[in-house]
C-alpha positions as CSV (number, residue, x, y, z in Angstrom):
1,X,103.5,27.1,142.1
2,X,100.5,27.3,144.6
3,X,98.2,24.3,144.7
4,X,95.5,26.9,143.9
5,X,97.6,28.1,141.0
6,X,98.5,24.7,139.4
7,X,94.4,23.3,139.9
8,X,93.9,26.5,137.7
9,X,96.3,25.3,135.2
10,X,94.7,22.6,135.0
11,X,91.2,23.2,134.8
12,X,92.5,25.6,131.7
13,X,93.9,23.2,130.6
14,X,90.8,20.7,130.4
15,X,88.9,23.5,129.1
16,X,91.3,24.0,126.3
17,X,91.0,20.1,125.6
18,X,86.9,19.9,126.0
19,X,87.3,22.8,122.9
20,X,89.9,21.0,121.0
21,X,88.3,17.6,120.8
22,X,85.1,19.4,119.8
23,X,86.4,21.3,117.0
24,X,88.4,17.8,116.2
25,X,84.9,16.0,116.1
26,X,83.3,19.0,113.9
27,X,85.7,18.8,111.6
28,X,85.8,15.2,111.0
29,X,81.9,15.5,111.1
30,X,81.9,18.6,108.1
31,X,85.0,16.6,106.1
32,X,82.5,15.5,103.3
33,X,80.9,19.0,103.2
34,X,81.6,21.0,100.0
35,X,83.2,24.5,101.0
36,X,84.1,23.3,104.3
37,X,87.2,24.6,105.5
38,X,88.8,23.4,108.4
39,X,88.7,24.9,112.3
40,X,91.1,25.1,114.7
41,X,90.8,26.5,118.7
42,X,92.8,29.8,118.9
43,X,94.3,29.6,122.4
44,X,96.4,31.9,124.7
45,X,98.9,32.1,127.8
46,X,97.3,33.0,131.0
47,X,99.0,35.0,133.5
48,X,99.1,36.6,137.0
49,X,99.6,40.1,138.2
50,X,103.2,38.6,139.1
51,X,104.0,37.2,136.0
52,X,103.0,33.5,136.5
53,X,101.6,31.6,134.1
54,X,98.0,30.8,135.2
55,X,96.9,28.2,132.4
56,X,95.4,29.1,128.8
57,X,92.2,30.5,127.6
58,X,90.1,30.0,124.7
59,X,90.1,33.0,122.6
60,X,87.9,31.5,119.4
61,X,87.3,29.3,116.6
62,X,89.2,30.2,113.1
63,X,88.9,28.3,110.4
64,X,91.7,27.5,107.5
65,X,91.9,30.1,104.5
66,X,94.3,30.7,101.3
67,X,93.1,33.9,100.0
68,X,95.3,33.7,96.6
69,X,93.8,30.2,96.1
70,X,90.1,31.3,96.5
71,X,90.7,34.5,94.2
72,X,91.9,32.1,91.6
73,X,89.3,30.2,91.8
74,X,86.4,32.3,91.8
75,X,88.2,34.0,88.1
76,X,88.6,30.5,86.9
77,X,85.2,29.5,87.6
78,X,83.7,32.4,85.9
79,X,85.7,32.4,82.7
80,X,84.7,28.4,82.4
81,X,81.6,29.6,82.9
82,X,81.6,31.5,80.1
83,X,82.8,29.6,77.7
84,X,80.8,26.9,78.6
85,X,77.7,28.6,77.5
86,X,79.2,29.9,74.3
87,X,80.0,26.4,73.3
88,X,76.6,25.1,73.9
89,X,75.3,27.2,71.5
90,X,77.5,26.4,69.0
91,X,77.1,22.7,69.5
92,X,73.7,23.8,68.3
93,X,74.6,25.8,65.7
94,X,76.5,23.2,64.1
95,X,73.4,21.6,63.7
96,X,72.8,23.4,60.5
97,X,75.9,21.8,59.2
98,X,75.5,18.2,60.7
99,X,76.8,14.9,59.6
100,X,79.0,16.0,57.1
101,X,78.0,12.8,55.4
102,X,74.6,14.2,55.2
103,X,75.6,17.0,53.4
104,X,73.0,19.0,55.0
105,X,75.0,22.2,55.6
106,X,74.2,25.7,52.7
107,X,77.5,24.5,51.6
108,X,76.8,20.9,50.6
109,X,73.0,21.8,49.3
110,X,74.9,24.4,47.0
111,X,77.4,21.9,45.8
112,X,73.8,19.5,44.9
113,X,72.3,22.7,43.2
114,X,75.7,23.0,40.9
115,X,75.5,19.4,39.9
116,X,72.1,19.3,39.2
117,X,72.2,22.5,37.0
118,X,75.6,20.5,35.2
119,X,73.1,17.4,35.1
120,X,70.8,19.6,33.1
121,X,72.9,21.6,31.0
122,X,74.0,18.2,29.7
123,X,70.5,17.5,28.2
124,X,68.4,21.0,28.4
125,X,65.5,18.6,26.8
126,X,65.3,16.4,29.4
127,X,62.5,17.0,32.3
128,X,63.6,15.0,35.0
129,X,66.9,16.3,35.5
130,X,65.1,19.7,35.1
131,X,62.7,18.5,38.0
132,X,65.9,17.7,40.0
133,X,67.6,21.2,39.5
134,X,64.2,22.8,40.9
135,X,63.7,20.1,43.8
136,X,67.6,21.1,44.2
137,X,66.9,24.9,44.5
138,X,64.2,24.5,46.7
139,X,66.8,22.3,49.0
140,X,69.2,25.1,49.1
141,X,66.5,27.7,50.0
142,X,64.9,25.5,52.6
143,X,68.4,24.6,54.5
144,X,69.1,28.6,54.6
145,X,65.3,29.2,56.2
146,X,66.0,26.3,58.6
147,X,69.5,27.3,59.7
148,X,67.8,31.0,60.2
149,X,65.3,29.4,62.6
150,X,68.0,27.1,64.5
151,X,69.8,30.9,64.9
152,X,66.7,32.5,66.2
153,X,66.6,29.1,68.4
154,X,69.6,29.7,69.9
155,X,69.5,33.1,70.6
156,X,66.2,33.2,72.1
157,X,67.1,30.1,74.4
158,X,70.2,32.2,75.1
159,X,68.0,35.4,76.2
160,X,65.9,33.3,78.4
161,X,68.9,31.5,80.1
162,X,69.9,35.0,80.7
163,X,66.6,35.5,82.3
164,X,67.4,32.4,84.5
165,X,70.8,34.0,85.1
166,X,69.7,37.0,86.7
167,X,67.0,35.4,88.8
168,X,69.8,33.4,90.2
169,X,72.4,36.3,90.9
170,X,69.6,38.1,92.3
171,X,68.7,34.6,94.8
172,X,72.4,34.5,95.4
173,X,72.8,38.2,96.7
174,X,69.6,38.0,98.8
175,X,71.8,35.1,100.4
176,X,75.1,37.0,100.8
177,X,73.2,39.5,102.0
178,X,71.8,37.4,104.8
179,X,75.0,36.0,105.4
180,X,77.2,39.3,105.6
181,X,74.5,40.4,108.2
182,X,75.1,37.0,110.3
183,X,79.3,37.4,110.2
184,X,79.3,41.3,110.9
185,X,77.2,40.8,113.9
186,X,78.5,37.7,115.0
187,X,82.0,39.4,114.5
188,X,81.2,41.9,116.3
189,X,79.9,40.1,119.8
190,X,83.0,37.9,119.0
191,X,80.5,34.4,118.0
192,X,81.7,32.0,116.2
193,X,80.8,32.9,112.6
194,X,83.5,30.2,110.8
195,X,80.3,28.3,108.9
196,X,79.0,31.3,108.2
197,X,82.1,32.4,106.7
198,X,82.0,29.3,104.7
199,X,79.0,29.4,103.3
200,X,79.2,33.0,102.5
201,X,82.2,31.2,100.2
202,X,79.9,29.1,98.7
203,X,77.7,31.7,98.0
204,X,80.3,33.6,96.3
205,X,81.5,30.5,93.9
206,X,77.8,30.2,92.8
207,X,77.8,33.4,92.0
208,X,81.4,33.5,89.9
209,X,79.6,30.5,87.9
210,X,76.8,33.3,86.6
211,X,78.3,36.6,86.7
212,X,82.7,38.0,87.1
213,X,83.3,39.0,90.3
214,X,85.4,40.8,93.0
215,X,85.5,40.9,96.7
216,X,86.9,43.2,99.1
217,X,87.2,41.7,102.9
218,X,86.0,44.6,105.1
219,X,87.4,45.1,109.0
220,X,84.3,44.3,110.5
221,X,83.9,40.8,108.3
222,X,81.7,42.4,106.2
223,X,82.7,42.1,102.3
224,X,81.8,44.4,99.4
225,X,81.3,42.5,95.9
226,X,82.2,44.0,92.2
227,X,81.3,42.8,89.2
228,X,84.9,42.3,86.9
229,X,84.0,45.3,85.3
230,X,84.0,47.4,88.7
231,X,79.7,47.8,89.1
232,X,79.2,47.4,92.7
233,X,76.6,44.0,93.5
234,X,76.6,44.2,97.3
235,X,77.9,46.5,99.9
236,X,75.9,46.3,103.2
237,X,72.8,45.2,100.7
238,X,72.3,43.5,97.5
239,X,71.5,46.0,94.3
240,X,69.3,44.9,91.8
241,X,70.2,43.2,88.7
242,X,67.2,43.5,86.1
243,X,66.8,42.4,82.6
244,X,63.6,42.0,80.3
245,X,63.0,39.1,78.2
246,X,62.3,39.1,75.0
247,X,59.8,36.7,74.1
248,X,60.2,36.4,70.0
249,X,63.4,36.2,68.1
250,X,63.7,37.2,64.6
251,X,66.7,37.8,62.2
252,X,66.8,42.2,63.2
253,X,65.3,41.7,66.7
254,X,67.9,43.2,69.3
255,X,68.7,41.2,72.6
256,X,68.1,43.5,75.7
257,X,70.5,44.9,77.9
258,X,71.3,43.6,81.9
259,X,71.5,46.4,84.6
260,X,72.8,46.5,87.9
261,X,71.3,49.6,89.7
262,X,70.6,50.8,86.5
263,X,74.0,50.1,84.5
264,X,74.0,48.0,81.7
265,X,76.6,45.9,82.3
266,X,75.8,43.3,79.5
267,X,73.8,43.3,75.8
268,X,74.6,45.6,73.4
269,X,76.7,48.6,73.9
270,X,76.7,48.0,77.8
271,X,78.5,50.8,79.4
272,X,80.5,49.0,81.9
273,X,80.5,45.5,80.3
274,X,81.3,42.1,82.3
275,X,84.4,40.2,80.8
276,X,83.2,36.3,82.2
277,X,80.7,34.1,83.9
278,X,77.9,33.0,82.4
279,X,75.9,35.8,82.0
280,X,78.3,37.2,79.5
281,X,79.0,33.7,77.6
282,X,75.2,33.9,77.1
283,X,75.1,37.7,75.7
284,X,78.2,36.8,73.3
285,X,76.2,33.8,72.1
286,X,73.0,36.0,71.4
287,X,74.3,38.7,70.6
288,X,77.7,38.7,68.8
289,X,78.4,34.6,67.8
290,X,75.0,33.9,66.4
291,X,74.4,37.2,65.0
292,X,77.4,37.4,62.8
293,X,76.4,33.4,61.8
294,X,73.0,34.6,60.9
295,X,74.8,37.3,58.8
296,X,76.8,34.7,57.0
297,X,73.4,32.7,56.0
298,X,71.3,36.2,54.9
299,X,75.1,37.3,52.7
300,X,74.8,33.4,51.4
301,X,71.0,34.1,50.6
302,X,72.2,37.6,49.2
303,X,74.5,35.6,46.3
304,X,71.9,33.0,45.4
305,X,69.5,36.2,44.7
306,X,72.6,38.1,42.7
307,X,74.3,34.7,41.4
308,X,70.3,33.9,39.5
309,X,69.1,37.3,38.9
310,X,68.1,37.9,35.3
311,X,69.5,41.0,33.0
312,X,67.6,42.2,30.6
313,X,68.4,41.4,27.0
314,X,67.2,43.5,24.9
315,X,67.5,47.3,26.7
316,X,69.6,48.8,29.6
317,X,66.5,47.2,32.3
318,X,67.4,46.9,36.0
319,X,68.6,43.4,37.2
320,X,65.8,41.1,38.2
321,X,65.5,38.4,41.0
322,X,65.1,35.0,38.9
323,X,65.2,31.4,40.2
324,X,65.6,32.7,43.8
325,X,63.7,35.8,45.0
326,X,63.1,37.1,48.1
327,X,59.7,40.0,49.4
328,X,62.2,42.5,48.1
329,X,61.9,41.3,44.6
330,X,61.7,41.3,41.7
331,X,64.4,43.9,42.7
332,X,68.1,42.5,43.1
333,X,69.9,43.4,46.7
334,X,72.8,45.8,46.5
335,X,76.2,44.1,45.5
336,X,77.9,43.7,49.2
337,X,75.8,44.7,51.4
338,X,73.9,42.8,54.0
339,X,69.8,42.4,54.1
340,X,69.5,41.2,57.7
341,X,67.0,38.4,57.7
342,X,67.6,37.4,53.7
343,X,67.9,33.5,54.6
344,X,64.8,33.5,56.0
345,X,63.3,35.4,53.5
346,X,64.5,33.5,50.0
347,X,62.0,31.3,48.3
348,X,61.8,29.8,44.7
349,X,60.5,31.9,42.5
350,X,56.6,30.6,41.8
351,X,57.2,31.4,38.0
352,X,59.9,28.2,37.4
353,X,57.8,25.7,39.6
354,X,54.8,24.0,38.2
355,X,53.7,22.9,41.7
356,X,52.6,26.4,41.7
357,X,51.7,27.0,38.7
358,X,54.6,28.0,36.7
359,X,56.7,26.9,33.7
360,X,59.6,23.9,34.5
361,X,60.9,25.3,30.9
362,X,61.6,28.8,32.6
363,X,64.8,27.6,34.2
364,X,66.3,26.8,30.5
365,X,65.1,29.5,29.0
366,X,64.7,32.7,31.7
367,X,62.4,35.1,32.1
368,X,61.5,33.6,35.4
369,X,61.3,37.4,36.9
370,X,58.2,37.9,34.7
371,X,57.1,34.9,32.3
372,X,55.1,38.8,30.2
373,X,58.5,40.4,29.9
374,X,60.1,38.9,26.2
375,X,63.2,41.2,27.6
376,X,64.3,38.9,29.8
377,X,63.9,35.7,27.7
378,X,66.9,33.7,27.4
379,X,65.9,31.5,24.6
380,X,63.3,33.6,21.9
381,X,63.6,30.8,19.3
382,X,62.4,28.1,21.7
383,X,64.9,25.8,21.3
384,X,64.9,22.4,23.3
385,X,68.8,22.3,23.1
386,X,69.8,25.2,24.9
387,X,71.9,25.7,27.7
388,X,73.2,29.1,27.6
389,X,70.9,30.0,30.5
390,X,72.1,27.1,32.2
391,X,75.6,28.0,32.1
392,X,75.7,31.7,33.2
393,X,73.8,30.0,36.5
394,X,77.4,28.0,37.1
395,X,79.4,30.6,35.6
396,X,78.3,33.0,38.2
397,X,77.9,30.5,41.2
398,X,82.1,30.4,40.3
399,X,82.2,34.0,40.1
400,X,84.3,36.6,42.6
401,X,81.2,38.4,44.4
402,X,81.5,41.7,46.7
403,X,80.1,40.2,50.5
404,X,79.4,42.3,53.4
405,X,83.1,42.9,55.1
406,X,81.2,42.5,58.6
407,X,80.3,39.1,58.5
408,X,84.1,38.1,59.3
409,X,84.6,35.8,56.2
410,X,86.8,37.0,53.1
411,X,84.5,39.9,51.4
412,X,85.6,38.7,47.9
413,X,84.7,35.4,47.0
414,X,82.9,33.0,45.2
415,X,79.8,31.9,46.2
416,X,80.5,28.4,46.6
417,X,83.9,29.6,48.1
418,X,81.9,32.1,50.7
419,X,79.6,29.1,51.7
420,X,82.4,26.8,52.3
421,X,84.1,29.4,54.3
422,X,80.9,30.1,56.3
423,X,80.9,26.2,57.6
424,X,84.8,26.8,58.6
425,X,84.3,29.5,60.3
426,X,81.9,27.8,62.5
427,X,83.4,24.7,62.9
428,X,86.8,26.5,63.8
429,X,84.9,28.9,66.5
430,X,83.5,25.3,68.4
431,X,86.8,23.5,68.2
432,X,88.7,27.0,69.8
433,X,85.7,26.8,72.3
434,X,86.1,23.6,73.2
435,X,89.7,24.0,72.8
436,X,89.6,26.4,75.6
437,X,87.0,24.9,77.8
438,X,89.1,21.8,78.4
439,X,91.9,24.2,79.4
440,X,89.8,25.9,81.9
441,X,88.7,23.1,83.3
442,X,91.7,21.5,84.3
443,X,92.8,25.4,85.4
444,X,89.5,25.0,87.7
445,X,89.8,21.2,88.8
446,X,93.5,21.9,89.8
447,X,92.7,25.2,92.1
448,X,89.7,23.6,93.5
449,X,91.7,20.5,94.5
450,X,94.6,22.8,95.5
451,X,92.5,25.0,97.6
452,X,91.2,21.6,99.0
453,X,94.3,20.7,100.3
454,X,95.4,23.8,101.7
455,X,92.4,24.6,103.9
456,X,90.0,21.1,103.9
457,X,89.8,18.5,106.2
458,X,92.4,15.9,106.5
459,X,90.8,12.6,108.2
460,X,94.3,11.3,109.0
461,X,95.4,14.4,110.7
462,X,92.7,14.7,112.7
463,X,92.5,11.5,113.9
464,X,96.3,11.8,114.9
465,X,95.3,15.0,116.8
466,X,92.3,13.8,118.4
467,X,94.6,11.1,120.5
468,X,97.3,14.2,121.2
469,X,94.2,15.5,122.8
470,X,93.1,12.4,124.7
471,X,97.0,12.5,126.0
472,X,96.5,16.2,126.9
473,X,93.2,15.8,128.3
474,X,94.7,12.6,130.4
475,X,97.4,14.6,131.3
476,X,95.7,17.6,132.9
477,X,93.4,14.8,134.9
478,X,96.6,13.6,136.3
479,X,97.6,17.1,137.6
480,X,94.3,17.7,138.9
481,X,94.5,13.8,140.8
482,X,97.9,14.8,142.1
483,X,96.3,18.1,143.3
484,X,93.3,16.5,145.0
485,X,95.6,14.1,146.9
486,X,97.8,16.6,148.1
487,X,95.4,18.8,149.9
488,X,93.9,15.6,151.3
489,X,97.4,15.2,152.8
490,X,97.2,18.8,153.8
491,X,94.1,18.6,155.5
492,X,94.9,15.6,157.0
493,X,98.0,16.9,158.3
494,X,96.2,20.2,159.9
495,X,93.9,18.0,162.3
């Protein structure tokens, strides 16, 4: 090897180094970082028209990937996403039935109103337990308006979280957008685009957290992004995701739908609907979990109205609404079907309550439909003893009923039986949530740290390879000393 040669050698050699211990130093520097991955010099053999090796060169920076990993993560993410916003809102749900001590739940006020109207039909005469039968009723009716409004609650905090959603997938895409350009160009010109590359990661794991994705890796660098349902989000540019609030929830309002480039992708009957992030744990809640909850309060409602109504005893009258009535009355709802907003529509009828002007003696005797109407008197003769009345009202709260078969709950059952059912159903659909949520979190925790450790920054390692580089870096000074002192001795020689 010519002294020209190995001083070339060398010099690639220190070059090589100076790059190492740089990227050694950046690493060790971006360790902390979340998303940072770690970046290695890509080197390469130099060598002469004649075959000798002439030294390395540096050909770039590349960073550390695992592809499988980072799939896996991104799904993971968005399916805990998902079910994290579902249980939220059931957490709140359960509200309505609280404390079970409390007995605050349509279930436990209904067991209260049976034992009250037991209390009473015990002593018909007496008009404090009658006082507590009607303070009773007006329990149950007030829990079914309030657990209506906590619905409505939920599902218009849900339709403005989905607001927030889509702001922040839109944000998110204006940044991958930015991004993409940066690593395509940067590609391109052969840069250095490795924290670009990185953050574009980032970018993407925000955006699994809100919305299901997929990404295709494009030759240039660039990447398209799907949705899990196969809507393209970004190719080149960002498409727009819209959605319209809705500002007032009530028991028959409809949720809106979310578009992207103008297909609905999530709300009702969405064409090409998302299967996970948050964005679709939020439509589930609004639109399918608290819906079908609200159904089970208005089909609860429904049986109080039915369960009191009044028949007429003298002709072949219509069924009248009695204790409990609703703006429908004095009409009775049809047997098994569902009136969507009947929870918080039911009141006490005005006729039985003296607090507005009617007659406490009306829930012994009947004719609470209309006080005028002697054919639906109970009691003609008057008489302080009675409890007839009393007893059809727990005869026919023990009664097999006909419910709405949508609501998810056993269609035939009592009413006490449907209630109880209703407050199981909810309480089983927040354990499976939460059930599942701890699953996917671990499933999450363990590919993050896994990914971690397949492409992160080990302190240990590059401290070890920092002094390899020192040695290196000493060693091509030594080459380039023992080259310096033998063309002195060459030069010296020639004069």
């Amino acid at each position: 090897m010519s002294l020209s040669v190995a001083l070339q050698v060398a010099q690639s050699a220190l070059a090589a180094r100076q790059a190492e211990t740089a990227t050694t130093s950046r690493n060790i520097a971006g360790a902390q970082d979340a998303g940072y991955t770690r970046k290695s010099v890509m080197l390469s053999s130099v060598y002469s028209e004649a075959g000798q090796s002439g030294g390395v060169r540096v050909e770039g920076i590349a960073r550390t990937t695992d592809s499988a990993l980072y799939t896996s993560l991104l799904t993971s993410t968005s399916a805990g996403s998902s079910q994290q916003a579902v249980l939220d809102g059931l957490e709140r749900l359960n509200e309505t039935i609280g404390d079970t001590a409390l007995e605050m739940s349509p279930s436990a006020r209904l067991g209260d109103l049976k034992t009250s109207i037991q209390a009473y039909a015990s002593d018909p005469n007496n008009t404090i337990l009658a006082q507590d039968f009607l303070q009773n009723a007006k329990d149950m009716a007030r829990s079914l308006k309030e657990g209506s409004d906590l619905v409505q609650s939920v599902r218009a905090d849900a339709d403005a979280a989905i607001d927030d959603s889509v702001d922040e997938i839109n944000k998110l895409l204006g940044q991958l957008e930015d991004l993409n350009t940066v690593i395509v160009r940067g590609t391109q010109s052969g840069a250095d685009v490795t924290d670009a590359l990185d953050s574009r990661d980032q970018v993407l794991l925000s955006l699994s957290e809100e919305i299901g994705i997929r990404t295709l890796t494009q030759a240039d660098g660039g990447m398209v992004v799907y949705t899990d349902s196969g809507v393209t989000l970004f190719e080149t540019t960002a498409r727009t995701v819209s959605f319209d609030k809705t500002n007032t929830f009530g028991p028959a309002t409809i949720g809106n739908q979310v578009y992207i480039d103008g297909v609905p992708v999530a709300g009702p009957n969405a064409i090409m609907p998302i299967s996970s992030g948050r964005l679709q744990g939020l439509t589930t809640l609004r639109d399918d979990v608290a819906v079908t909850y609200q159904s089970q309060l208005d089909e609860i409602a429904r049986g109080l109205v039915e369960a009191f109504a009044e028949i007429d005893q003298v002709a072949a009258g219509p069924d009248q609404a009695g204790l409990f009535t609703w703006t429908g009355g004095p009409a009775v709802p049809a047997t098994g079907t569902l009136v969507i907003g009947l929870a918080a529509d039911i009141q006490v009828n005005a006729n039985a309550d003296p607090d507005q002007g009617g007659d406490l003696d009306l829930l012994r005797d009947g004719g609470i439909s209309d006080p005028l109407d002697p054919n639906y008197d109970y009691n003609p003769g008057d008489l302080a003893g009675y409890s007839g009345r009393l007893q059809d009202y727990l005869d026919a709260m023990d009664a097999p009923r006909v419910f709405d078969s949508g609501v998810e709950l056993d269609p035939t059952d009592t009413l006490s039986g449907f209630a109880s059912s209703s407050v199981s159903w909810l309480e089983s659909r927040r354990q499976t949530a939460t059930s599942d949520l701890e699953v996917q979190s671990v499933i999450v925790s363990r590919t993050a740290e896994s990914l971690s450790n397949a492409t992160g920054v080990n302190l240990d390692e590059e401290m070890t390879r920092m002094l390899d580089i020192e040695r290196a870096y000493a060693a091509a000074a030594k080459l380039i000393t023992a080259v310096e002192s033998m063309l002195d001795d060459l030069l010296a020689a020639a004069r």
